[in-house]
N, C-alpha and C positions, 0 to 999 in steps of 0.2 A: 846267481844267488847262492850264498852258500847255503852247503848240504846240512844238516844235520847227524850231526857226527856217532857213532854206533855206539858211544859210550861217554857217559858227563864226565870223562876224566876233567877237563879245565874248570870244569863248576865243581868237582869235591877238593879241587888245591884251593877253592876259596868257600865251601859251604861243607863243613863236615859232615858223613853218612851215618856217624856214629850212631846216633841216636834214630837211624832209618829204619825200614825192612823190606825183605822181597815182599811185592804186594801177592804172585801168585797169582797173575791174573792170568785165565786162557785164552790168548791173544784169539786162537784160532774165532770161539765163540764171539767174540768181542768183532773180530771183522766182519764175522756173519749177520750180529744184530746190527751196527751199524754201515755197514756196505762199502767200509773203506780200509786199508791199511792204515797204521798210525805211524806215526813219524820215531824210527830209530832210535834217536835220541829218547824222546820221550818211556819207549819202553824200555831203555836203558836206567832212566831215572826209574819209572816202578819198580824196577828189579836192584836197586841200588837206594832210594831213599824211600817208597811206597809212595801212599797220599797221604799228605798232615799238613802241618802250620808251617810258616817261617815265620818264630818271632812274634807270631800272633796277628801279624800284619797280612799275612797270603796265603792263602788256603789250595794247594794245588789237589785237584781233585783225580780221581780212578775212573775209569770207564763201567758203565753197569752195561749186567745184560739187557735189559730194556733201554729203547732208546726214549719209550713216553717217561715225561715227568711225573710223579709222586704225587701224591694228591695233596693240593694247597698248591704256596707259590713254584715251590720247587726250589727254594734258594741249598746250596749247596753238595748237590750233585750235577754230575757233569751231564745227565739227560736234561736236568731242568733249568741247569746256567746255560746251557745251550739252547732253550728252548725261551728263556727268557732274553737272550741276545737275537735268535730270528724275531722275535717280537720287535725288540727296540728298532732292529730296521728296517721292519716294514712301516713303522710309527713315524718314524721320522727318517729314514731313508740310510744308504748306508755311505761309506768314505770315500771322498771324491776322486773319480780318476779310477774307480775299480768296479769293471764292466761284468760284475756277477750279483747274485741274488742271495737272499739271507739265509738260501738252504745250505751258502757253502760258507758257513762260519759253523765251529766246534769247539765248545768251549771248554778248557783244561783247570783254570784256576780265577778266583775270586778275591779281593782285595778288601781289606778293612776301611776303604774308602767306598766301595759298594761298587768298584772296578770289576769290569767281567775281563777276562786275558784268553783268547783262543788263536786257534790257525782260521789263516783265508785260505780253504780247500780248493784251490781252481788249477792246480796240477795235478797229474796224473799220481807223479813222484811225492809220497807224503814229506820224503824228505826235504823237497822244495818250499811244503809250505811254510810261507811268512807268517809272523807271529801278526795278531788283530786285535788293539785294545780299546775298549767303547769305555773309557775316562770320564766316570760319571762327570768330577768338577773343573775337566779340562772342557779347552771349545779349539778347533770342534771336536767334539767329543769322540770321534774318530780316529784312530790311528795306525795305519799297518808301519811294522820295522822288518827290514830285509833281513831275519834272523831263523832260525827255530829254536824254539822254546827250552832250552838248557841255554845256549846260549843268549837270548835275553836275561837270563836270569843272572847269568855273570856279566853282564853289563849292566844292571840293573844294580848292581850290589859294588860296581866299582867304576860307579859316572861313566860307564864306556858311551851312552849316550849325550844329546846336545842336551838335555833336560828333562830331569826323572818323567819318566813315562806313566807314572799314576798318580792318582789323587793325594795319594795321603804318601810323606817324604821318609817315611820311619825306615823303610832298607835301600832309603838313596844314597850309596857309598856307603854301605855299612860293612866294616871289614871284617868280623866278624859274626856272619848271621846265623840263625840257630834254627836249625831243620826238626823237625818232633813227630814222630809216627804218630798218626791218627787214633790209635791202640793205647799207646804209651800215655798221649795225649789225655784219652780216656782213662785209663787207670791213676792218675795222679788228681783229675777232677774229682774220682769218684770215692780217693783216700783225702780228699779234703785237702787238696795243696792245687797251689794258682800253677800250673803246669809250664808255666815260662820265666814266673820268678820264684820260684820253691817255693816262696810262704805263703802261709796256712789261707786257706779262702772262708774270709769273715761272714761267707754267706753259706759256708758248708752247714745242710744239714736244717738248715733253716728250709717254711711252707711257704709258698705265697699264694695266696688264692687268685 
């Protein structure tokens, strides 16, 4: 299985970090609340893109210090996407052919098709783990890819798979995808501009009850 490699260099030749940031996360804290090391790569990516958008289409998320979910559903944090993916497999069970339990899925990032994307944790080595995608409107809705998680995402964005691996087709081959810190993200909603196409947000500023 390939490793996951100690740095996204092949994913910043095709998804620029420009607009990233170090997330600053204390890996050490983070291994202790969840019990596990994380995969190289990936803490390559917080320290080089953070957590934010791509494109508005993939939300890759940070690790919190708790691992309980938030009160409500929990959609988008990575305690509660993870918490809502052990759910879906004990509900309806998890992807054929792979002899573990839904404690060993961890989920990293969430899709605008309502796609959860984590590792199957069943190695010792987090760099071993395969990436796990539970595709809401694929069937079966199961999917492990022999990769780690930078690198699906550059095959993800340049057809290196047999057929885009999520629901919704918006960064299937997209040659140039746009990365946005979670911050930035923030600051541009909260100046009243759509944060992935610049113009103005028709609904800035406006109540709803």
């Amino acid at each position: 299985m390939p490793h996951e490699g100690t740095a996204p260099t092949a994913l910043t030749m095709v998804m620029s970090p420009q607009e990233g940031a170090d997330e600053q996360v204390d890996w050490d804290a983070m291994r202790r609340a969840w019990g596990v090391d994380f995969p190289s790569g990936y803490i390559a990516f917080m320290g080089t893109y953070g957590a934010g958008g791509i494109d508005d289409a993939l939300s890759v998320l940070a690790p919190e210090a708790s691992t309980q979910p938030p009160d409500g559903p929990g959609f988008g944090s990575m305690a509660g996407e993870t918490a809502i993916m052990r759910q879906i497999w004990e509900f309806e069970g998890g992807p054929d052919g792979v002899a573990a339990g839904p404690n060993h899925v961890l989920a990293w990032g969430v899709s605008c098709g309502a796609d959860i994307l984590g590792w199957l944790t069943i190695d010792e080595n987090p760099n071993k783990w395969p990436v796990i995608v539970w595709e809401r409107h694929g069937w079966p809705h199961w999917k492990v890819y022999d990769c780690g998680m930078t690198e699906f995402l550059r095959r993800l964005f340049t057809k290196g798979f047999d057929e885009c691996p999520l629901s919704d087709a918006s960064l299937w081959g997209k040659l140039t995808p746009h990365f946005l810190h979670w911050r930035e993200e923030q600051r541009r909603w909260e100046s009243g501009i759509d944060p992935y196409t610049g113009e103005p947000n028709p609904y800035f500023g406006m109540e709803f009850d």
